[in-house]
Every structure is written in structure tokens, then in C-alpha cells.
C-alpha positions in Angstrom: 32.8 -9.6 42.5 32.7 -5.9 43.7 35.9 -5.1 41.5 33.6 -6.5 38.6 30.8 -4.3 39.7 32.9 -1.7 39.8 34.9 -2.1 36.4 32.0 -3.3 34.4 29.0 -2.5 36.4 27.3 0.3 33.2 28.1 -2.6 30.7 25.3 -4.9 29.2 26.3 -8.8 28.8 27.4 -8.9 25.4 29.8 -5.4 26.0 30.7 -7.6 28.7 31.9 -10.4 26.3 33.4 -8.0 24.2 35.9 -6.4 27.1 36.7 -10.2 27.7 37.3 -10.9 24.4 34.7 -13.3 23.7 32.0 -14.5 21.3 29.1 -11.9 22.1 26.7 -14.7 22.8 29.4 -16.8 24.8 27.3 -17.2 28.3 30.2 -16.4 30.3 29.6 -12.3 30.4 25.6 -13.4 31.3 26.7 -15.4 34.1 29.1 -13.0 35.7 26.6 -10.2 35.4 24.3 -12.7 37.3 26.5 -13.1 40.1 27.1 -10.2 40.7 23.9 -8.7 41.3 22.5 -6.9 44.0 21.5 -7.9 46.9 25.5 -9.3 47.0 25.0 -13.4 48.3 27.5 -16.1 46.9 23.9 -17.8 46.1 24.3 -15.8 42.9 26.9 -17.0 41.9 26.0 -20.4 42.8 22.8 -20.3 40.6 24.4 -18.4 37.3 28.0 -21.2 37.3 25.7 -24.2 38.8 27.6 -24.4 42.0 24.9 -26.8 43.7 26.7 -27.4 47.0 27.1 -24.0 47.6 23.1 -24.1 48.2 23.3 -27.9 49.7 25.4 -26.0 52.8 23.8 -22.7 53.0 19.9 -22.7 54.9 17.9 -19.9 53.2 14.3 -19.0 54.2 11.6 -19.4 51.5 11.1 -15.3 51.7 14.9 -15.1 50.4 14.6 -18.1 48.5 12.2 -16.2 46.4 13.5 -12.7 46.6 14.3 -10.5 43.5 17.1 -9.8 42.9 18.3 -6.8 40.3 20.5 -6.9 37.3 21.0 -3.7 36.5 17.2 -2.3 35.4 16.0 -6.1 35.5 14.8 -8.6 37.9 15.4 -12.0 38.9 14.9 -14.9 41.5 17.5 -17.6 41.6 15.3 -19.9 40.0 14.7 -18.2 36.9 18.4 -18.2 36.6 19.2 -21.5 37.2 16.7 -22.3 34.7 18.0 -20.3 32.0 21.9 -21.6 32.4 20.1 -25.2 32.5 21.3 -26.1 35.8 19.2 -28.7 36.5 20.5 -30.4 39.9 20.6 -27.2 41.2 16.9 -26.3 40.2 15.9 -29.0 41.9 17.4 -28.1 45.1 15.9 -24.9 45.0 12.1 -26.4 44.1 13.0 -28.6 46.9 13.8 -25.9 49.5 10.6 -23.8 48.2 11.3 -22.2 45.6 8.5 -20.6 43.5 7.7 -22.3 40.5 5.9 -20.0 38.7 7.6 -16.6 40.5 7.8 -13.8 37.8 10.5 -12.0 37.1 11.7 -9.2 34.8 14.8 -10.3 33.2 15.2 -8.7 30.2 13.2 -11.3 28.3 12.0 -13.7 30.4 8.7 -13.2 33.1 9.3 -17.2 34.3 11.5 -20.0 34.8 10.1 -21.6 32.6 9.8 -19.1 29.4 14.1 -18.7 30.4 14.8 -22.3 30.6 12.4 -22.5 27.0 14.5 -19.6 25.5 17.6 -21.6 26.5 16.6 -24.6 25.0 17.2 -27.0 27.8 14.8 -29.7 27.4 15.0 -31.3 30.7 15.1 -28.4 32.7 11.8 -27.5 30.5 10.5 -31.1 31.9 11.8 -30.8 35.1 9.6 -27.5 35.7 6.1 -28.5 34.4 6.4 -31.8 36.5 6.7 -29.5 39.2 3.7 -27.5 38.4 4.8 -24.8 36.2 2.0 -22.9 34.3 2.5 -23.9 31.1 0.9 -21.0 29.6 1.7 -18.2 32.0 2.5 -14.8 30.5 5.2 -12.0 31.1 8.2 -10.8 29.7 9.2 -10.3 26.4 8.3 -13.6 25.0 5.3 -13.6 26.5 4.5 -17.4 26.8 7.4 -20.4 27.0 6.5 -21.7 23.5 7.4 -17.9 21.7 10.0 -18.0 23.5 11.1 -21.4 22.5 9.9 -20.6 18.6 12.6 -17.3 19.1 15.1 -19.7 20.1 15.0 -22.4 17.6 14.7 -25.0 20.0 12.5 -27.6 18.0 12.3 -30.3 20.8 11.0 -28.1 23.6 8.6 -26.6 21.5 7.3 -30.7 21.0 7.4 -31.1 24.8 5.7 -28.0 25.2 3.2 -28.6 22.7 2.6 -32.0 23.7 2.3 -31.1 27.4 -0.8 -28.2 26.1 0.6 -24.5 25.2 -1.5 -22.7 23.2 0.2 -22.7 19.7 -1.9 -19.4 19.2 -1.7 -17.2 22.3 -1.2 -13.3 21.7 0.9 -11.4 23.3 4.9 -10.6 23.7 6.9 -8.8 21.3 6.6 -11.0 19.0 2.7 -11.1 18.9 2.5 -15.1 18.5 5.3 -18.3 18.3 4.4 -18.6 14.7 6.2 -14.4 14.4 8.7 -15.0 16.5 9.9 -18.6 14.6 9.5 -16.4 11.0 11.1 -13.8 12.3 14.6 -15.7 13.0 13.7 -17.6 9.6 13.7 -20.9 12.0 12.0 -23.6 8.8 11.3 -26.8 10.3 10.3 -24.5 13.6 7.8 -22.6 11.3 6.1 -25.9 9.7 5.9 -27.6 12.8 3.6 -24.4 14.3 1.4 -24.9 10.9 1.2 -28.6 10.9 -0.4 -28.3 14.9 -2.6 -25.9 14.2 -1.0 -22.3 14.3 -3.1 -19.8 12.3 -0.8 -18.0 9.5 -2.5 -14.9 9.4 -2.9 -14.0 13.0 -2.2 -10.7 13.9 0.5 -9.3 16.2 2.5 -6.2 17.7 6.1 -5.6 16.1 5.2 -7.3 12.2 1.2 -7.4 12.6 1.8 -11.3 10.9 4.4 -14.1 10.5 4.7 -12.6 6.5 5.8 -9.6 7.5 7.9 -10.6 10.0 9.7 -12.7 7.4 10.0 -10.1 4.7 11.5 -8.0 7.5 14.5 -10.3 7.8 14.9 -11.2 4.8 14.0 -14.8 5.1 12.8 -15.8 1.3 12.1 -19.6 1.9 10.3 -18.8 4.7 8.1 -16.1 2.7 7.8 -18.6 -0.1 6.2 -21.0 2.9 4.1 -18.8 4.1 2.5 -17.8 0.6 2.0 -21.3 -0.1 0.3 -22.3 3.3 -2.2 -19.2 2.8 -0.5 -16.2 4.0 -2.4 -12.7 2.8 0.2 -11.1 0.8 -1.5 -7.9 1.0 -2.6 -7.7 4.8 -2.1 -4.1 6.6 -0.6 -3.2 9.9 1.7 -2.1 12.2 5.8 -0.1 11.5 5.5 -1.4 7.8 2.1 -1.7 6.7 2.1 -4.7 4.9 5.3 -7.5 3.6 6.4 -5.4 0.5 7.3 -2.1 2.0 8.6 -4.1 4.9 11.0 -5.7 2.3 11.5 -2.5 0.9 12.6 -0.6 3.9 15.3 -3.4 4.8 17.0 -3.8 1.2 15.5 -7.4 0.3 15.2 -6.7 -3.5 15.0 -10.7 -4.2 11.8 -10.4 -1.5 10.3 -7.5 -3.5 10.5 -9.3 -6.6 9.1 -12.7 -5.4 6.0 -10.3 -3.5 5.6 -8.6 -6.9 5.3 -12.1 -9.2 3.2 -12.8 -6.3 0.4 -10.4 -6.3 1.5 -7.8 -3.9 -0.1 -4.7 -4.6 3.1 -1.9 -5.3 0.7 0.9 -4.6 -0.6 -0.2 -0.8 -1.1 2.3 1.2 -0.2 1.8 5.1 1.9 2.0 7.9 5.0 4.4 8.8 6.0 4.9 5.1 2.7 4.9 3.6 3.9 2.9 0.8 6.7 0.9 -0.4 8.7 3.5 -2.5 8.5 5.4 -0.1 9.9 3.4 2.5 12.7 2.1 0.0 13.3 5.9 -0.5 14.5 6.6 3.1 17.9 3.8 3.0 18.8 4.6 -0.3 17.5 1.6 -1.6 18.1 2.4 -5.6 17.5 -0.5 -7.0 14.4 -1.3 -4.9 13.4 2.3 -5.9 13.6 1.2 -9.5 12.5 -1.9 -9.3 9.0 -0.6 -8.0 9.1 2.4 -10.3 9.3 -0.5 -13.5 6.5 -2.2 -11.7 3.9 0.6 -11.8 4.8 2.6 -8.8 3.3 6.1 -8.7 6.4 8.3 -8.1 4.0 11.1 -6.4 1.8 9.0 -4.4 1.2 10.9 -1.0 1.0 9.9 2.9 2.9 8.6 5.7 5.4 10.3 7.9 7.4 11.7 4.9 4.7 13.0 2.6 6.2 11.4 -0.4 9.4 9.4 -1.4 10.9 12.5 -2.8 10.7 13.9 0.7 11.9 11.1 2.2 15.5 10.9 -0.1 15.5 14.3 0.9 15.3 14.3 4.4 17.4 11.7 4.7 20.4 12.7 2.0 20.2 10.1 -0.2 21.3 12.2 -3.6 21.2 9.2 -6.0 17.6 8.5 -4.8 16.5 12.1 -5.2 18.1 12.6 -9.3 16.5 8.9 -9.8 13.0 10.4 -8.7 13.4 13.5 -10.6 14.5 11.7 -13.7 11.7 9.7 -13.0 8.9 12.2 -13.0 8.2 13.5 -9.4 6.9 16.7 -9.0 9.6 18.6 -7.5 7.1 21.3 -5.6 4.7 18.3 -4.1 3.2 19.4 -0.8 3.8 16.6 2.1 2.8 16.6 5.7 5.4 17.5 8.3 8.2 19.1 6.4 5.6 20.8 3.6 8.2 19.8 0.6 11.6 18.1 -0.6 13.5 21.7 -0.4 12.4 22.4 3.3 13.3 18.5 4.3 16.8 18.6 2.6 17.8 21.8 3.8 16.5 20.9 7.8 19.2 18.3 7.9 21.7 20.1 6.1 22.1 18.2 2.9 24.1 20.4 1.1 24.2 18.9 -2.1 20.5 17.9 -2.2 19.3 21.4 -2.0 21.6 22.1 -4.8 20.2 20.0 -7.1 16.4 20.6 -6.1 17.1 24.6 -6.4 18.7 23.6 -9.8 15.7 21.5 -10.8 13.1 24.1 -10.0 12.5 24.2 -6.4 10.7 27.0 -5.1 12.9 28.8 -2.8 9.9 30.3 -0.4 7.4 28.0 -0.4 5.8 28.2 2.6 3.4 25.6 5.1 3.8 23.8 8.2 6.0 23.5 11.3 9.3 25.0 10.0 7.1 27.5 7.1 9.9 27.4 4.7 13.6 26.1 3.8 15.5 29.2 5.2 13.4 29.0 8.6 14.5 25.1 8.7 18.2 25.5 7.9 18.1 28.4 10.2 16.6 26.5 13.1 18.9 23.5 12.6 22.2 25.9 12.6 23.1 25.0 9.4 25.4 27.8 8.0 26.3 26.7 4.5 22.6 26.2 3.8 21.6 29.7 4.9 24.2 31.6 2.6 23.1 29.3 -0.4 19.6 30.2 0.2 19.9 33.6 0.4 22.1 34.2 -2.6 19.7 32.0 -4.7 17.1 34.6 -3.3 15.1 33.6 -0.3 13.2 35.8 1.8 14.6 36.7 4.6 11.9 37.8 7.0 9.1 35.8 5.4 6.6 35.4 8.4 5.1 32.0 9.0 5.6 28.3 11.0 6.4 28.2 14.9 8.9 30.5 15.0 7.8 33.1 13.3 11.1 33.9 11.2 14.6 32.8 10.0 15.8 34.9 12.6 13.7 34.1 15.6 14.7 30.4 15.1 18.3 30.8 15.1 18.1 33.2 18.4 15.7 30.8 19.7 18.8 27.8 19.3 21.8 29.7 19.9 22.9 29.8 16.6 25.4 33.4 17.0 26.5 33.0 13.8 23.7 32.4 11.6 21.9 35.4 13.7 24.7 37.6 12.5 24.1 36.7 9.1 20.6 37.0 8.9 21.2 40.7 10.2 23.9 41.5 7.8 21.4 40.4 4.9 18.9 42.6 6.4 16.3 40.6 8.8 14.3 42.7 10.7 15.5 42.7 14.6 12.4 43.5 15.9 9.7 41.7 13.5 7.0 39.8 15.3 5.2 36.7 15.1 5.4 32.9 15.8 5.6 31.3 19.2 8.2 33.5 20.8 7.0 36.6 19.1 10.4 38.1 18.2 14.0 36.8 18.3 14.9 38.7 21.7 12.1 36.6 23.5 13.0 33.3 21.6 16.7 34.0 22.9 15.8 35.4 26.8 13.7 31.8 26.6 16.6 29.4 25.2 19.0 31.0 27.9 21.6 32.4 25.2 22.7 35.6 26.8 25.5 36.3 23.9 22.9 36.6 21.3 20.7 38.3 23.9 23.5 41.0 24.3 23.9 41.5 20.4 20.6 41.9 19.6 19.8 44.6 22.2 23.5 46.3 20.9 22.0 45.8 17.5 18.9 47.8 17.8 16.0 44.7 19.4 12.9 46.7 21.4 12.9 45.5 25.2 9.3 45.6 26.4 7.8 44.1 23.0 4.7 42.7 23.6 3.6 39.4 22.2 4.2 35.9 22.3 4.0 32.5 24.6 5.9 34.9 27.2 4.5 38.5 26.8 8.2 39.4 26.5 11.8 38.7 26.9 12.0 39.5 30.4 9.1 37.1 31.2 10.7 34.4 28.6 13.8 34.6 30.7 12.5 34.6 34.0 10.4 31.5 32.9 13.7 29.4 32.6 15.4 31.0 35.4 18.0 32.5 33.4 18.9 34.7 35.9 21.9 36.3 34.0 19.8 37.3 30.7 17.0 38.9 33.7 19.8 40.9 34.9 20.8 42.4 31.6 16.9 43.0 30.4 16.7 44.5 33.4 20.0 46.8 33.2 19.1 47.6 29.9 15.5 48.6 30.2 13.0 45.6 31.1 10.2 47.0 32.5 9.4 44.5 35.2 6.1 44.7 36.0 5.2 44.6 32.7 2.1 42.5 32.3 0.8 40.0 29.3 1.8 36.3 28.1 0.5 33.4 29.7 1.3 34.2 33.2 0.8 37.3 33.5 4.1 38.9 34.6 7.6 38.0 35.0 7.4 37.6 38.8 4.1 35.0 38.1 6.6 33.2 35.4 9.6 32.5 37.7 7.3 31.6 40.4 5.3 29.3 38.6 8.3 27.4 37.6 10.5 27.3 41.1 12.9 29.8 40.6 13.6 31.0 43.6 16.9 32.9 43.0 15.1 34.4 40.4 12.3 35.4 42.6 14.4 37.5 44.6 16.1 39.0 42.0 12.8 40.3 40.2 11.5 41.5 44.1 15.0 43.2 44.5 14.7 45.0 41.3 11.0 46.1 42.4 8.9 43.8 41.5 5.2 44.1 43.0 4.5 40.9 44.8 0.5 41.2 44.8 0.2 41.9 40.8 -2.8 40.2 39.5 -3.0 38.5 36.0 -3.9 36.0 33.8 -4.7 32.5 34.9 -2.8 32.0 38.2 -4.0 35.7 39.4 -0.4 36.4 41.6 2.5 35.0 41.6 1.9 33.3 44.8 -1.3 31.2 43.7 1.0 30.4 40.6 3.8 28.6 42.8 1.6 26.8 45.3 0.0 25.6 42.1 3.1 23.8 41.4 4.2 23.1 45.0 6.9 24.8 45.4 7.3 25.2 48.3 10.8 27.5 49.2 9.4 30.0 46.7 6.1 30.4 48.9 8.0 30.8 52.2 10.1 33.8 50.0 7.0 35.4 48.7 5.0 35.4 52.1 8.4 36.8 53.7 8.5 39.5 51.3 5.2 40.5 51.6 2.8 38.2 49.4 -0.8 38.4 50.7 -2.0 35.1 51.7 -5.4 35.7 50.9 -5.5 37.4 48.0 -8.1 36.7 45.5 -7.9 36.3 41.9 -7.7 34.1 38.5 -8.8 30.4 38.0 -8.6 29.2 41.6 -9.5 32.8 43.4 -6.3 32.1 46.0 -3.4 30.1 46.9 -5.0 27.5 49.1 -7.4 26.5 46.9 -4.9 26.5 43.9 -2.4 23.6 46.0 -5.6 21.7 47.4 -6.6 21.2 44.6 -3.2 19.5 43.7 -3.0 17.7 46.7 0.6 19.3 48.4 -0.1 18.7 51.7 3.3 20.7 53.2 2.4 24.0 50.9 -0.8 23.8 52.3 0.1 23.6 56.2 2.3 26.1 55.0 -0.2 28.7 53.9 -2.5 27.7 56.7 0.1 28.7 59.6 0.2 32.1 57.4 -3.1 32.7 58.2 -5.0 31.5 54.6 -8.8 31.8 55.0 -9.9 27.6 54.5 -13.8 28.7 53.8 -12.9 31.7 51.4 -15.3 31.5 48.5 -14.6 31.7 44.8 -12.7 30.4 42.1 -12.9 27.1 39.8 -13.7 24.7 43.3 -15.5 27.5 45.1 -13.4 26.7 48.2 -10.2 24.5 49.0 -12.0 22.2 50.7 -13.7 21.2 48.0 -11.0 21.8 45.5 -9.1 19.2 47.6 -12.0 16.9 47.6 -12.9 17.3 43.9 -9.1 15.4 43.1 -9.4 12.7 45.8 -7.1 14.3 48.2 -8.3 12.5 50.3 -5.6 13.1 53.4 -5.3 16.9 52.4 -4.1 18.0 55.8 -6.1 21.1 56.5 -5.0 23.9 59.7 -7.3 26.2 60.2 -7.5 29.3 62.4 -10.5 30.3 63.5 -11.4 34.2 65.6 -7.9 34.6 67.4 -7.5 30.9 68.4 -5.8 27.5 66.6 -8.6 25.1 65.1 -8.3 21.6 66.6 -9.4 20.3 63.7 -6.9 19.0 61.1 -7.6 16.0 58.5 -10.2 16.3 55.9 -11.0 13.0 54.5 -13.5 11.9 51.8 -15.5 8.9 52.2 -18.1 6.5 51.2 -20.3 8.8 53.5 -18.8 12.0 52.7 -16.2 14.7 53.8 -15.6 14.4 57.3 -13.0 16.0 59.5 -11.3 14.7 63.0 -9.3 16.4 65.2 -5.9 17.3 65.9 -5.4 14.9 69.2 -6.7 11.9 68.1 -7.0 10.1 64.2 -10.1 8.4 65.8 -12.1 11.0 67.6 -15.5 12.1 66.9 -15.7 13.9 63.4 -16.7 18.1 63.8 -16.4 21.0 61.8 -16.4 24.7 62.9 -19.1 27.4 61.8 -19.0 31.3 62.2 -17.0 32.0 65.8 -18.9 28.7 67.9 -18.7 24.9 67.4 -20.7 23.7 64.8 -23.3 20.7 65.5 -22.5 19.4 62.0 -20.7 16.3 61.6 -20.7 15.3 57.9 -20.1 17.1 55.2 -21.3 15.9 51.9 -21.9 17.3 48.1 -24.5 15.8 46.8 -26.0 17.0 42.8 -28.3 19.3 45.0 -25.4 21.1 46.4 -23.4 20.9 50.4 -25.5 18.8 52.6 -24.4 18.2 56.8 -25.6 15.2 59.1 -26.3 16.8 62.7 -24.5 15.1 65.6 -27.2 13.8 67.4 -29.2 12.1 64.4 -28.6 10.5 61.0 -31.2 13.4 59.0 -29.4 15.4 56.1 -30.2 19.2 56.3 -28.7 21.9 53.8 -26.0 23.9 55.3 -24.0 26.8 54.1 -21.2 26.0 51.9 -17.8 25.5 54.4 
């Protein structure tokens, strides 16, 4: 078994199969992937092949009996798999010897023997298990409930039994939402009348198809559609991936479904789901004879919403050329403004179809339309490195530093993904190096932040300004120091940086490494003169920044190089405070040994104790130092009574708390809406008390 493990331990049951050279749903790969998982016990094996003497021989305790076991990312017990190769001698042993009945598991499908043994489709075993108390109606796993997982299956006599022995026909829940989904889903007939003729309700609503018509058209399944519509089914009902049956159909190729929802009454217009109607949906596969179909039937070529804006968009976005000449033959406006990628042009030319901007720059496109994320079609080839697209662009006369979208320019997102040789185009054609704007502010910064020190070293050689301010970062050097790209901070810093230079969101480049771990980086910026006490922004240093973020090797480097452990500033006035208020108990003891103030005053929580109360930090450990000599207090710990602190020796001891210099009386600490209230040692009376 371990030289299976080892050979095939990454591969799934079926890639199992296939190595082995048989039918993908031949049992064989399941059972060997069984028995061999881990914990390693020959019980495995005897549970996934049906060796039942193996167990007859072996004593096992009911707390291994009823183990889990792991399959990969799932779970099992032994039961649950016996139940689900139908091994029905064996399950009985295994009830017999204590077994769970009604243990859950997690593997892949199943949450119970039972729902695996249902999914199987062995009848007896099915029996076998509700005479021995299973929960008929239990829920887990994928299927949910036995009976969807029976209805998934196709197994019509189990879904009798269980029926007969009381499963609800409509319980919710799964992925499949209801048996009556799962059973139209698989286009299982008799399966599907047999739910209707006991009671299941047709237009109940689920998760992956919202209802059992939907689900059909999904898959294809006409006769089952054609059921459906003549038991009741709402042809028009919304919900979920594919709003409703006809853009379901749509999206999966049925054109005979489309036709028969059509002569049926469904509405080719509906608005809904992902594809926010049905040519629309049809428009992303290349569908074209879906497409035209619904165009003859009244569909409006420019209707608007859903992910793609429109269908013209969508054949865009997704290169489907026949679709996008069909469209425009058709009548759709060619300059329509969508949602996420603003028009056909920008779509097309963000996944680099060629061809389709072409045509749409033939047909009238407007090269420089501008609006949302990528701003315009130059900015979106740029971004998505595609070369060809650029040069047609610009020699049909786009703009090359048009400002607008996230990054600001054509040229800013090419730096910002690495893209050397679309960069080197842009500047031939004359983009501005140092034009600002967007989320990185220029294209040095956007590089310095992506970690592309080639294009880092050709803009500075072709002319880029250093200390530029602007921008998520401030400037480059603080963009690179932010990813710890400590190669592209040695060249800013060769070729000018200045390093204390102070703006973005954290305030300086030292804040920016330290905020984000960097250690190595750390000491590179302090080497190269870094002050280690510079105040800014939201953090306030670059010390309260990384004991924000627990990390704790970059504190120890800052307070060796100098940091002030006290120092007050920005959102949570000092360090302690800003890591209480996180809960990281080791940066805390860390800062405490240091000699951090724990009643210093200021800041979002006031003070670290409270900071670490506020968050329910509950076992914050808190050193404190008081004149010249160690506090013997060290747990903090918030309860139904208040804040109350013990001491070092003893977990158990009375609860004190120190005041200016001399033992406090006060016990309890408490905030109250009135403010910081203390209980006195000797009696149970509340009194104000300075805050601690």
C-alpha cells in the first residue's frame, strides 16, 4: 500500500482508473484509494474489498472503530465505506462491534452511511442501516439527505424504501437543493415522476439550478423539461448562475430546449442571473445558432446587464468572431457602454483577440473610449501584455497617455506587470515616463511595487523622476520596500531615493517594509540611514506599524537599532497598544521586557489594556515594570465581572492591580458606559478610579 501512496498518492479515483487503465467509474481506483488511507490499518482495506474476517480476528475499540480516517482532503469511518462498496456482512460486524450508525463523515459526497450506501444504490445495505437506527433524514455532505442522494444516483428502489420508511420528499439543502433537482438534473424519468406522484413540489427552490426546470434545461434533458411543463413547472421563474430555464439552455448549446421553452411561453427578454439574459449567455460559447434563433424570436440585440454588459461584449471578451459579425449584422450598437469592461473594443482587446478588434475598429469602434477599471482598450491590451494589440492600436490612432482607470496609463500598466517589451514601445511612440495618476501614480512606482527590477532600471536610464510623489505608496522606493524587493530598494537607493521621504499610506519606506515583515529590508533601509523614530500617517513609526502585524523578528531589529519603545503617535498612540489590540501575546511580552509604559494614555483604545480588552483578548499576557522593580502581576483577563489581573506565581491568587509607585487596593477593573470603575479589596462597592 505505501508504494501506492507513493505512486499515486496526488491522484483523484477516476485519474486513478485511468493510470490502471480502466472504466473511470470502475470501483476498483475508489477502493484502493480507500485502503490506503491514513491512519495506515489493514482494516481499510478490509472495509473498501469486503474482507470481513479480517475484522472477525482483529479486536478494535469502539473509539477506533469510529475514528476518521482521511482520504486525501476528505474523511471517513469504516462504516461509511463499507456502506458505500455495499458490503453488507461486513457492515454488520462493524454495527455489531459499535460502530456508529449515524457517524458523519466528509467523503467527498457523502456526510453518512447511509446517504453512501443510498448514492450506491445497495438496497439492502440501505435496509440494513435504518433497522439499525439510522436517521433517515440526517443531513451533510453533498447530497445532503439519503433520498437526493439516491434521486442523483438513479437508484429507483431505494428511493421506494426510503420513501416508504419516511424521508422527506422535500427537504432543502445539498448541492442539489432538493431530490426532485438532483433526479432532473441526471434526466433520471421514472425517478422524476415517482418524486411528483408522492408529493414532491415542482417548483421548489434550490442552490446550483434554483428549480428541477432549470436544472433540466441545464443538461439538456428535453423529455424531462417537457414533464416538468406539463406537471406545472414555471417556465419563467428566476434564480441563481442562470436566471431562469431559457438562458440556462442557452448557455449549454441545447437549441432543441430553446425552441420547445420558446413555443412554450418563455419570455426571450428575462432579465436575471450571471448573463442577464439569454443572448447574452448564448453569446459567451459561441452558440450561433442559439444567437439567431433568439434574435428571430424578438431578442433585443442591445439589451443591457449582467456580468458582460451586453452580448456584443460577451463574443468579445470571449473571441467568438462569428458571434460578434452576426451581432453587428444584426443591429448592435457597436459603442454600447457595459459594466466591467465599459465596451466591445476594451473586452476584445483585454484578452487579446486579435481579429475581433480588427473588425470592431473596422466597423466603427471608438478607439479611446474611456470608463471603468481598465479606462480604455490600449490601457487593457497593455495591462494584459498583449503586443500585437498595442501596435494595432496605436497605428489606428490611440492615445497613448490618455489618463484614466486604476492604473492610471498604458504605460503604468505594462511596468506595473512586467511587460519590458510593451514598455519599450509605449516609450518609442512617445508615452510620458513620468506622467502621474492611477493607483500606483506613475510607472516607476507600479514597477518598484510588482518587483520588476529590468523595467525599474530602464525607466530610471530613460529619464523616470525618483522621489515622485503620489500614489498607494507615496513613491517607488516605498512601493518597493512594501514587497520586500530588496534589489529594486538598492538601486532607488543608488540612484537617488531619498529614504526618508515621507507620504503614501504608511508614511515612509521604513513604516512600509515594517509593516509588511521584511526584515532584510529593514536593515537595509536603517543601513542606508533610515531614521527609525520617523512619525507618519496611520501607524505613527515604523515600530507601532510592525507590532500591528505581529511581527515579531522585525520588532526585536528595530528596538536593537534604536526604536523608542514608547513613542507616541498615529491611530493607536504606541506600539503596545497597537499589538494588544490584536491580541499577539509574544510581541507584547516582547515590548514589555523593553520597557513599554502599559498605562500610557492615548490613541484609538486610550490604553493597551483596554485596547486588548476591547477585542476579547482575553489571555493578553501583560509584564509590567513599575519604579525600578518587575511587576508581579501578569494575566489580564476579562470576565463576566470585569477585567481582573492575577499574579505571576500563581493562576489562582488573589486578583491586584498596581497604582502610582504603591500597591493598589483595587481589585476589579471594570468599563462600564459611565467610564473605568474598581471594586476595593475589602468590600463589593464600585468607586470611580483613574483610568489604568
Amino acid at each position: 500500500m505505501l508504494d501506492i501512496q507513493s505512486k499515486y498518492g496526488d491522484f483523484h479515483e477516476y485519474d486513478l482508473n485511468k493510470a490502471l487503465r480502466l472504466d473511470w467509474i470502475d470501483r476498483l481506483g475508489y477502493k484502493i484509494l480507500y485502503a490506503t488511507s491514513t491512519p495506515e490499518t489493514h482494516l481499510s482495506v478490509a472495509c473498501a474489498f469486503g474482507f470481513s474476517k479480517i475484522l472477525k480476528y482483529h479486536e478494535l475499540s469502539i473509539i477506533e472503530l469510529n475514528q476518521r480516517r482521511k482520504v486525501k482532503d476528505y474523511e471517513y469511518t469504516f462504516l461509511l465505506i463499507a456502506a458505500e462498496e455495499g458490503h453488507d456482512q461486513l457492515i454488520r460486524l462493524l454495527l455489531d462491534r459499535g460502530a456508529k450508525v449515524n457517524a458523519q463523515g466528509e467523503l467527498y459526497q457523502y456526510g453518512n452511511a447511509l446517504q453512501a450506501a443510498s448514492r450506491g444504490g445497495h438496497e439492502q445495505t440501505v435496509q440494513i442501516l435504518l433497522d439499525r437506527g439510522a436517521k433517515i433524514n440526517a443531513q451533510g455532505g453533498k447530497y445532503d439527505s439519503a433520498l437526493q442522494a439516491a434521486s442523483r444516483g438513479g437508484h429507483e428502489k431505494v428511493i421506494q424504501v426510503l420513501l416508504d420508511r419516511g424521508a422527506k420528499i422535500n427537504a432543502q439543502g445539498g448541492h442539489y437543493g432538493n431530490a426532485l433537482q438532483a433526479a432532473s438534473s441526471k434526466g433520471h424519468e421514472q425517478i422524476m415522476q415517482i418524486l411528483l406522484d408522492r408529493g414532491a413540489e415542482i417548483n421548489a427552490q434550490g442552490e446550483v439550478y434554483d428549480n428541477a426546470l432549470q436544472a433540466a434545461s441545464t443538461h439538456g434533458h428535453e423529455q424531462i423539461m417537457q414533464i416538468l411543463l406539463d406537471r406545472g413547472a414555471k417556465i419563467n421563474a428566476q434564480g441563481r448562475h442562470y436566471g431562469n430555464a431559457l438562458q440556462a439552455a442557452s448557455r449549454e448549446d441545447h437549441e432543441q430546449i430553446v425552441q420547445v421553452l420558446l413555443d412554450r411561453g418563455a419570455e426571450v427578454n428575462a432579465q436575471g442571473g450571471h448573463y442577464g439574459n439569454a443572448l447574452q449567455a448564448a453569446s459567451t460559447r459561441d452558440h450561433e445558432q442559439i444567437v439567431q434563433v433568439l434574435l428571430d424570436r424578438g431578442a433585443k440585440i442591445n439589451a443591457q446587464g449582467g456580468h458582460y454588459g451586453n452580448a456584443l461584449q460577451a463574443a468579445s471578451l470571449y473571441g467568438n468572431e462569428n458571434i460578434v459579425q452576426v451581432l453587428l449584422d444584426r443591429g448592435a450598437k457597436i459603442n454600447v457602454q457595459g459594466e466591467h469592461y465599459r465596451n466591445a473594443l476594451q473586452a476584445a482587446s483585454l484578452h487579446g483577440h486579435e481579429q475581433i478588434v480588427q473588425v470592431l475598429l473596422d466597423r466603427g469602434a471608438k478607439i479611446n473610449a474611456q470608463g471603468e477599471h481598465y479606462d480604455n482598450a490600449l490601457q487593457a491590451a497593455s495591462l494584459y501584455g498583449n503586443e500585437n494589440i498595442v501596435q494595432i492600436l496605436l497605428d489606428r490612432g490611440a492615445k497613448i497617455n490618455v489618463q484614466g482607470g486604476h492604473y492610471g496609463n498604458a504605460l503604468q500598466a505594462a511596468s506595473s506587470k512586467g511587460h519590458e517589451q510593451i514598455m519599450q514601445i509605449l516609450l518609442d511612440r512617445g508615452a510620458k515616463i513620468n506622467a502621474q495618476g492611477g493607483w500606483y501614480d506613475n510607472a516607476l512606482q507600479a514597477a518598484s511595487s510588482g518587483g520588476h527590477e529590468q523595467i525599474v532600471q530602464i525607466l530610471l536610464d530613460r529619464g523616470a523622476k525618483i522621489n515622485v510623489q503620489g500614489g498607494h505608496y507615496g513613491n517607488a522606493l516605498q512601493a518597493a520596500s512594501s514587497g520586500g524587493h530588496e534589489q529594486i530598494v538598492q538601486v532607488l537607493l543608488d540612484r537617488g531615493a531619498k529614504i526618508n521621504a515621507q507620504g503614501g499610506e504608511y508614511g515612509n519606506a521604513l513604516q512600509t517594509t515594517s509593516s509588511h515583515g521584511h526584515e532584510q529590508t529593514v536593515q537595509i533601509l536603517l543601513d542606508r540611514g533610515a531614521k527609525i523614530n520617523a512619525q507618519g500617517e496611520d501607524y505613527g513609526n515604523a515600530l507601532q506599524a510592525t507590532s500591528l502585524y505581529d511581527h515579531e523578528q522585525t520588532v526585536q531589529v528595530l528596538l536593537d537599532r534604536g526604536a523608542e519603545v514608547n513613542a507616541q503617535d498615529g491611530e493607536y498612540d504606541n506600539a503596545l497598544q497597537a499589538t494588544s489590540s490584536e491580541g499577539h501575546e509574544q510581541t507584547v511580552q516582547v515590548l514589555l521586557d523593553r520597557g513599554a509604559k502599559i498605562n500610557a494614555q492615548d490613541g484609538k483604545y486610550d490604553n493597551a489594556l483596554q485596547a486588548a480588552s476591547t477585542h476579547d483578548h482575553e489571555q493578553t499576557v501583560q509584564r509590567s515594570r513599575g519604579e525600578g522593580e518587575r511587576s508581579r502581576w501578569r494575566i489580564w483577563q476579562r470576565t463576566a465581572g470585569g477585567i481582573i489581573g492575577r499574579p505571576r506565581e500563581s493562576d489562582t491568587g488573589p486578583a491586584r492591580s498596581r497604582g502610582e509607585g504603591e500597591r493598589s487596593r483595587w481589585t476589579l477593573w471594570q468599563r462600564t458606559a459611565g467610564g473605568i470603575i474598581g471594586r476595593p479589596r475589602e468590600s463589593g462597592a464600585a468607586e470611580s478610579l483613574p483610568r489604568p
